[in-house]
N, C-alpha and C positions, 0 to 999 in steps of 0.2 A: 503494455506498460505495467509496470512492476505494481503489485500493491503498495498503497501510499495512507489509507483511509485505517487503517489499526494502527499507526504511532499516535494518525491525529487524537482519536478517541481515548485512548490512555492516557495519552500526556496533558489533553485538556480536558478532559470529558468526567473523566473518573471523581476526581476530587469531589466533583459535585453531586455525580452523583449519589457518595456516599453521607455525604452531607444531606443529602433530600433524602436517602433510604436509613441513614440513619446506624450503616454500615462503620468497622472501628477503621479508623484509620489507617492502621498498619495493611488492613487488606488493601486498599487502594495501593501503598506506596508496594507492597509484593508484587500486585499485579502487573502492575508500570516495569517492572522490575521484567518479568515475567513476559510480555509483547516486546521488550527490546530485546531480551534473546532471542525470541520469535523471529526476528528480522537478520537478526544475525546470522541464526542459524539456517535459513532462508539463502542467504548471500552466500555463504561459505559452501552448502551444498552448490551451488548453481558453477563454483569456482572451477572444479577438474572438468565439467561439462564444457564449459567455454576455452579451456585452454588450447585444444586443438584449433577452432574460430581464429584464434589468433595467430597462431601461426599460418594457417592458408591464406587470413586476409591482412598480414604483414606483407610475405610473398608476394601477394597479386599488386598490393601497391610497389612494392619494387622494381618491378617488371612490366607495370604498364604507366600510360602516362597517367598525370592528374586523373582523379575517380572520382565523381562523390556517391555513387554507390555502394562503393568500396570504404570508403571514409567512414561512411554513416554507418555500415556495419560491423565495422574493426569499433567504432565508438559507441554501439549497442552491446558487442561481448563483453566490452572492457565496461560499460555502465552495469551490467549483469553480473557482474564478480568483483563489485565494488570500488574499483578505480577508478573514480569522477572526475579527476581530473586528467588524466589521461581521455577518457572518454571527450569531456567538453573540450579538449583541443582538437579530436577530429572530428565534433559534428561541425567546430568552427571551419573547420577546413572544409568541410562537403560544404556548409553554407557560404563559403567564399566562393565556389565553385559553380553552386545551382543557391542565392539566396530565395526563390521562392518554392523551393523545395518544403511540400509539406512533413513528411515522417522527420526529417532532420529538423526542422522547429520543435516539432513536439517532444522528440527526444529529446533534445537542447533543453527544452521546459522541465522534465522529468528529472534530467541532469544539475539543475539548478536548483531545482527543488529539492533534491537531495543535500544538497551542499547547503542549504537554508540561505538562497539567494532569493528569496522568492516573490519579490516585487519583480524581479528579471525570468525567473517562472512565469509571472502572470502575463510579459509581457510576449514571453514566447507561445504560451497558449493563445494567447490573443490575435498573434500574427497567425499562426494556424487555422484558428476560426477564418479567419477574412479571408484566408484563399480556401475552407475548405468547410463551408457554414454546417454541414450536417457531421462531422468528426468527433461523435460521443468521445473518444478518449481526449481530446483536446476539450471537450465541455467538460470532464470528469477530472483533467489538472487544473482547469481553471480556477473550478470550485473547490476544490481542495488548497489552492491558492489562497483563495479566498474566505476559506475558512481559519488558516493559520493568521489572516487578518484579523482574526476576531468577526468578518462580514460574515457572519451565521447565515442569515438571511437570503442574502446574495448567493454565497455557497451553495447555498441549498437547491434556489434558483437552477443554477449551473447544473447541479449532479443531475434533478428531474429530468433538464432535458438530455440529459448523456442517456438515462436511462430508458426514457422515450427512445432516441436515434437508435439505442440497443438494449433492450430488455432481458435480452437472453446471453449479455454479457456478465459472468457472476462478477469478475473484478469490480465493474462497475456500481454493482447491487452491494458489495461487500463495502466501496468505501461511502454511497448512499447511507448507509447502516450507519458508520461513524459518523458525519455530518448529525443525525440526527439524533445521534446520542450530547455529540456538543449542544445541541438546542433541549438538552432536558426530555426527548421523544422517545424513552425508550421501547415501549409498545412497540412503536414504529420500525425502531428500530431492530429490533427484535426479528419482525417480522423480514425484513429486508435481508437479513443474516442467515435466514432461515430460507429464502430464495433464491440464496447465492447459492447454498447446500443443495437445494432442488435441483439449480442446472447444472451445477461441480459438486456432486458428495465427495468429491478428492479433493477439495479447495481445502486444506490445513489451515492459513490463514482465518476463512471462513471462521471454519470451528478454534479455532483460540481465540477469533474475536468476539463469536457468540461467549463461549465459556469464560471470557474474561468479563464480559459487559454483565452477564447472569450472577456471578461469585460475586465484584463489587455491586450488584441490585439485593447482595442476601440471600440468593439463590445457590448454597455451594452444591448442594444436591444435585442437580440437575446443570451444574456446570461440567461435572465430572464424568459424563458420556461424552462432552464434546472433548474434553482434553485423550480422555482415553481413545478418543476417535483420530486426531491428528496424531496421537502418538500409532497408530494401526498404520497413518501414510508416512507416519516418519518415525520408527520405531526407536531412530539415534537422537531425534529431537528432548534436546535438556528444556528446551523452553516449555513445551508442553509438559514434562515428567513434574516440572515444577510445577507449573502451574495447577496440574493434581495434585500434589504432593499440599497445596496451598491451600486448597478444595477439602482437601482430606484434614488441614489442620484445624481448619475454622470448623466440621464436623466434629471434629474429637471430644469435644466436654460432651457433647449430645450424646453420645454412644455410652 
């Protein structure tokens, strides 16, 4: 499942923090700026990768009967290079086909949650749990669910035990991090960002969410190895150049 936990922490998270660190505000509204090319630029890499996926698995639904194997995969590449709705019309399809089919709920949740449907996220992570209680990525939409609720709390709840059922998933560790930045943890959260790197030092996300969450805490110093670090996995990435470039401006009267 795609990272989801770095829109939440900027778009909610930020503001306040710079208000408690005392950060000007311009940096907060750069960084926000800054994570959504992140994601952009995330998707749009992912696009020529998937484009063969769709052609095979166009094909193979032409040619054989009803699938929802097939469904649900033709509706992962197209979720993967950002066409949602194409996507939720065939995991609709696979779940017409097998409704207690787990991976196809969850995607469907993932899919909805992108779209900002996410009362229907939470219900499809929900469905997922009940057939499949121990499914960290279906505990880690929930709460991420449940974090765009505002249920901080709850959220939090959720991601533990995704992390629990898989410790040694960084996605999950990465968006643990954001939850706990929306509850005011940065410490924590910190720490959690910094675990993701442990088990993915190639997780980019990782490193622009650490260097984003460090640069609005006042930290631009020490945000700017991580951005030059995502820029080393993704040397075309504008979002990270920026995000230095951002790092490097709040430095400049100091210099």
């Amino acid at each position: 499942m795609p990272s989801i936990g770095l829109f939440i922490a900027l778009v909610f998270g930020l503001a306040d923090i710079a208000e408690r660190r005392r950060v000007a505000p311009w940096v907060s509204a750069a960084i926000a700026d800054v994570v959504l090319l992140v994601l952009a630029t995330l998707t749009n890499a992912q696009i020529h990768r998937w484009s063969d996926s769709f052609t095979l698995f166009e094909h193979a639904l032409a040619v054989t009967p009803p699938n929802a194997a097939i469904e649900r995969s033709l509706g992962y590449a197209l979720q993967r290079s950002g066409r949602l709705d194409e996507a939720a019309a065939h995991f609709e399809k696979a779940l017409q086909l097998t409704p207690d089919d787990h991976m196809s709920l969850l995607y469907m949740g993932v899919c909805r949650f992108y779209q900002g449907r996410v009362p229907e996220a939470m219900e499809y992570a929900q469905a997922a749990i009940r057939l499949q209680p121990d499914a960290a990525k279906a505990h880690d939409l929930l709460g991420m669910s449940l974090a765009m609720q505002n249920r901080n709390e709850a959220a939090l709840d959720e991601m533990r035990r995704a992390v629990k059922l898989a410790p040694d998933d960084a996605e999950i560790r990465n968006d643990l991090g954001a939850a706990l930045v929306r509850l005011g943890r940065i410490p924590e959260a910190i720490d959690q960002f910094h675990e993701a790197l442990r088990l993915n030092s190639n997780h980019a996300p990782a490193h622009a969410n650490l260097g984003a969450v460090l640069l609005a805490s006042g930290k631009a110093q020490e945000s700017i190895p991580e951005f030059e670090a995502a820029l080393r996995l993704d040397p075309k990435s504008k979002a990270a150049a920026d995000g230095l470039r951002q790092a490097q401006a709040q430095l400049s009267p100091q210099r």
